[in-house]
C-alpha positions in Angstrom: 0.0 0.0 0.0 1.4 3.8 -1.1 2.9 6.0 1.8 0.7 9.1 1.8 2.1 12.2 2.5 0.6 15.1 4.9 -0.9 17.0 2.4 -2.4 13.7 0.8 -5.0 13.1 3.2 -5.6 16.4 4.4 -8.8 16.6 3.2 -10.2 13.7 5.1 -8.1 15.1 8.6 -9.6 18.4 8.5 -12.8 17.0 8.6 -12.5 14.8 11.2 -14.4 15.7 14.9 -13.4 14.6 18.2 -15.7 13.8 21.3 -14.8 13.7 24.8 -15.1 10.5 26.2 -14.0 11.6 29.6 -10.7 10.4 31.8 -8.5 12.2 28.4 -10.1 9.6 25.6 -11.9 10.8 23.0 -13.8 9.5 19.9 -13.3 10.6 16.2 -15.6 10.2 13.8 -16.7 12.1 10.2 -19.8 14.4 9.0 -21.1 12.2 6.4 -22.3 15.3 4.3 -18.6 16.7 5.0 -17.3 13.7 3.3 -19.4 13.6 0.8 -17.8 17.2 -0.2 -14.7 16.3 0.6 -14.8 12.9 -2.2 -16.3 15.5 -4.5 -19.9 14.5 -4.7 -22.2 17.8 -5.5 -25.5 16.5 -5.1 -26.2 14.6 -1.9 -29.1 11.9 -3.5 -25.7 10.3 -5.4 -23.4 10.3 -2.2 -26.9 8.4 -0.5 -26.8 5.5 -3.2 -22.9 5.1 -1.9 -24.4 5.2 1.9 -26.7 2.7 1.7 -24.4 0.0 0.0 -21.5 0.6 2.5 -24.2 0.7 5.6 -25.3 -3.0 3.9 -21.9 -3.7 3.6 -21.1 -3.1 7.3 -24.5 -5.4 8.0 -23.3 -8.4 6.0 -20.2 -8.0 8.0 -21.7 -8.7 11.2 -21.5 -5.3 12.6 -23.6 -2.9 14.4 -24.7 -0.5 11.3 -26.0 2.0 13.6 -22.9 2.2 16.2 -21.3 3.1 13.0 -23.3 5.2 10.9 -25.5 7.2 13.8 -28.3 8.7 12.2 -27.8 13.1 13.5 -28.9 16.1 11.7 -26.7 19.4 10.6 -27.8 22.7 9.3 -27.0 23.6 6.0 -27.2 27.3 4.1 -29.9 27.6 1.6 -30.1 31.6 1.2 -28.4 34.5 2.8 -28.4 33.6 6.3 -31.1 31.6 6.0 -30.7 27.3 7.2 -32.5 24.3 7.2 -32.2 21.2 9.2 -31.0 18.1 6.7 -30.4 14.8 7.7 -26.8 13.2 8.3 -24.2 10.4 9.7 -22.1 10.6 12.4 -19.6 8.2 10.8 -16.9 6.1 12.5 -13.6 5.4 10.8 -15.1 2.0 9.9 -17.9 3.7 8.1 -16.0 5.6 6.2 -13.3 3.1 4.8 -16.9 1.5 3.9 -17.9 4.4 1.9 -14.5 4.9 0.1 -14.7 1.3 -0.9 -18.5 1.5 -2.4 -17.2 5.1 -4.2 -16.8 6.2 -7.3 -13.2 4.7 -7.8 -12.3 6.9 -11.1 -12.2 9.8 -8.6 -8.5 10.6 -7.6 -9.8 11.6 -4.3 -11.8 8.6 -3.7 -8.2 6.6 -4.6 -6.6 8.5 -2.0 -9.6 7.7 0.6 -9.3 4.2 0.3 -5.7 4.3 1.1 -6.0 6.5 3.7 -8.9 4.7 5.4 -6.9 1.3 5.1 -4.3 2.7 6.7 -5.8 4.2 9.5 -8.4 1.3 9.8 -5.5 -1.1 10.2 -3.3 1.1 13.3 -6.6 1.0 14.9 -6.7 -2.8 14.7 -3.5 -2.8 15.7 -3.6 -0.6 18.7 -6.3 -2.4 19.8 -4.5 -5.6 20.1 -1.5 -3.9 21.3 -3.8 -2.8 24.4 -4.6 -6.2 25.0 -1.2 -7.3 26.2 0.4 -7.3 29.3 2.8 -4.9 30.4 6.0 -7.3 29.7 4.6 -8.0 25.8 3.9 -4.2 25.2 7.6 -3.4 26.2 9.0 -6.1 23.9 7.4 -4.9 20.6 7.8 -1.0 21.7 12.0 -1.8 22.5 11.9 -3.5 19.4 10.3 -0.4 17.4 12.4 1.7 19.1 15.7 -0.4 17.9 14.5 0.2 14.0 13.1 3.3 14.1 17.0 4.3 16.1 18.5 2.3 12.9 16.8 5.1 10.7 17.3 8.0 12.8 21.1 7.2 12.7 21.0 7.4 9.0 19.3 10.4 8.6 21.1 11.8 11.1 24.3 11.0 9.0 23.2 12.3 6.1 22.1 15.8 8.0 25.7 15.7 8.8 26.3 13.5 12.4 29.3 11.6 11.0 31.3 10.6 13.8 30.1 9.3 16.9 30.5 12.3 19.1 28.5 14.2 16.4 25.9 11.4 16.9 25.8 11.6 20.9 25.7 15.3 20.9 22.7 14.4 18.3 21.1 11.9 21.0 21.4 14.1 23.2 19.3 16.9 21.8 16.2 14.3 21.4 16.8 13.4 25.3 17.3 17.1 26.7 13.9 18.3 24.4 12.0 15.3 25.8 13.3 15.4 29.6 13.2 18.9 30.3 17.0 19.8 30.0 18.2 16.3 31.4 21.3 15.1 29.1 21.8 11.4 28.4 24.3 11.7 31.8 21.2 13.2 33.8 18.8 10.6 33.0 21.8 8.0 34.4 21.9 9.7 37.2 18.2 10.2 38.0 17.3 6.4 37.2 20.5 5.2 39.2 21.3 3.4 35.9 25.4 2.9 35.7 27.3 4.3 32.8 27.1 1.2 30.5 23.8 0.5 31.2 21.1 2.0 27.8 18.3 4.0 29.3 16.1 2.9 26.5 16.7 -1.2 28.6 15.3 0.3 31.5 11.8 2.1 30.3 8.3 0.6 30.5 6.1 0.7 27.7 5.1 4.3 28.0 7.9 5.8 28.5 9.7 3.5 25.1 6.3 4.7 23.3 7.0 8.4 24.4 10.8 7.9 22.3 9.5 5.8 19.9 7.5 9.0 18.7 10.6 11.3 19.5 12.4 9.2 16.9 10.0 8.3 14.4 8.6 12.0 13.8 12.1 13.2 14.0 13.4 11.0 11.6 10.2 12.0 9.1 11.4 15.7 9.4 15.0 15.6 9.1 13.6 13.9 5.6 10.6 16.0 4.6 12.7 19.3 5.5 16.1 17.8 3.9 18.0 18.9 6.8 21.7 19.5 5.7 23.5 20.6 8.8 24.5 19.0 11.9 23.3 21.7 13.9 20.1 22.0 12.1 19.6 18.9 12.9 20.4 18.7 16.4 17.2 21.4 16.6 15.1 19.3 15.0 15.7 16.6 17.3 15.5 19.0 20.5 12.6 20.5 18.7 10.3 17.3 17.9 11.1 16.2 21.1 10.4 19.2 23.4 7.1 19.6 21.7 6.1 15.7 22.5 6.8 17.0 26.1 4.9 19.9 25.7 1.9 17.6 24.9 2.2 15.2 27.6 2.3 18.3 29.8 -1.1 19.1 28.3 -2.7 15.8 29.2 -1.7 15.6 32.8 0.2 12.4 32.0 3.4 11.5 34.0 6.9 13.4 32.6 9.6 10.9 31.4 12.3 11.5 34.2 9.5 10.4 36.5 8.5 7.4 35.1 9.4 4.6 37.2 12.8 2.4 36.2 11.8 -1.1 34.9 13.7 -4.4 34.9 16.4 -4.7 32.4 14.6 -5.8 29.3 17.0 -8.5 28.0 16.6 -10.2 31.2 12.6 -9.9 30.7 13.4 -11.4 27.1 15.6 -14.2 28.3 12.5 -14.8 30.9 10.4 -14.8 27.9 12.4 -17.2 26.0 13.1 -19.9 29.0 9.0 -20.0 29.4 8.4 -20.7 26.1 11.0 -23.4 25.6 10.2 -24.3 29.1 14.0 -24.8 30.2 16.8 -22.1 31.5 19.3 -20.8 28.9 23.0 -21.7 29.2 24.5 -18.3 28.6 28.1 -17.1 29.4 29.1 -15.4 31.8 
């Protein structure tokens, strides 16, 4: 499936609502006359036709139609500040990669829904099961992210200019002080009582390896998108991406980095991992 870009599926993220759930979730869902503008249908009785086959098509499937397309109303402009009530779908992200699918597929927009709607469809799935596991599984797979996602940081970074491997710390380090408030790679040692050899990123529980994961991914994107061509351009970046992910968590109430408690190294928890599903300790070396 294509990589979309930003401006790609803007049209389908500016239209997109968010309810408060309450305790900081929320739900998104889509105006189904807004999409309709948005995949370029001009008269409403032809985006219908594509309604009702996606609607059957989420019935067949087994799933609640009405959880996913909720019946609502929205007023429209007919005249100079003059409205009228029409009817319309409060649509989940389900509903929608329905409707792209059952849409006029000559329509480049309509192309570009279906992927984007796939896409998003499946990071739901798979958030969803990530959820599901216990703490142990979700900081396997997020340590595991984090070691690819590092991979193509470091090449980015060396193509923005961190040749050697001081130019990479001082790089590193940038991401860590944005994130942790100031704290250097030395600081978070300290403040964890890790020892000098030991890798922070061995240490974290899941959120706090998600928090990095999305330090490094979404730095690693903009060093790309903004073909950053200086080493200490992109030490910004990295200080910059990161301090804003701060900035976020700071706006949800949610627990800072630093603060985040210090878990068991995680290639003991994998070598745990390992012995119970083979049933029998490891002969390592010492």
């Amino acid at each position: 499936m294509a990589r979309l870009r930003a401006e790609d599926y803007k049209a389908f993220e500016d239209i997109k609502h968010l309810s408060e759930l309450g305790e900081g979730e929320q739900a998104e869902w889509w105006s189904a006359r807004e999409l309709a503008e948005a995949l370029d249908y001009s008269q409403w009785r032809n985006f219908q036709k594509v309604l009702e086959r996606a609607i059957a098509a989420c019935e067949n499937s087994g799933e609640d139609a009405g959880g996913h397309f909720a019946q609502s109303s929205k007023m429209v402009e007919i005249g100079s500040s003059t409205y009228r009530k029409v009817m319309d779908y409060q649509l989940s992200r389900y509903a929608c990669y329905l409707i792209v699918q059952n849409a006029d597929p000559h329509k480049e927009i309509v192309a570009l829904g279906q992927t984007y709607f796939a896409i998003q469809t499946r990071r739901q799935e798979v958030q969803d099961a990530f959820n599901e596991l216990d703490e142990t599984s979700k900081r396997l797979i997020a340590r595991g992210n984090v070691k690819q996602w590092n991979q193509l940081l470091a090449e980015a970074a060396h193509i923005a200019g961190a040749i050697s491997d001081e130019d990479f710390k001082v790089f590193q380090n940038a991401g860590y002080m944005g994130l942790y408030g100031g704290l250097t790679v030395s600081d978070i040692h300290e403040k964890k009582g890790l020892e000098g050899d030991e890798k922070i990123l061995d240490f974290m529980g899941s959120t706090e390896l998600i928090a990095n994961l999305f330090r490094i991914s979404q730095t690693e994107e903009m060093l790309k998108r903004e073909h950053v061509a200086s080493l200490q351009e992109a030490n910004n970046t990295h200080f910059a991406v990161a301090e804003k992910i701060r900035k976020a968590i700071i706006e949800m109430g949610a627990t800072l980095p630093e603060n985040l408690p210090v878990a068991a190294d995680i290639n003991l928890v994998e070598i745990a991992e390992i012995e119970k599903l083979h049933g029998q300790s490891l002969m390592l070396d010492e």
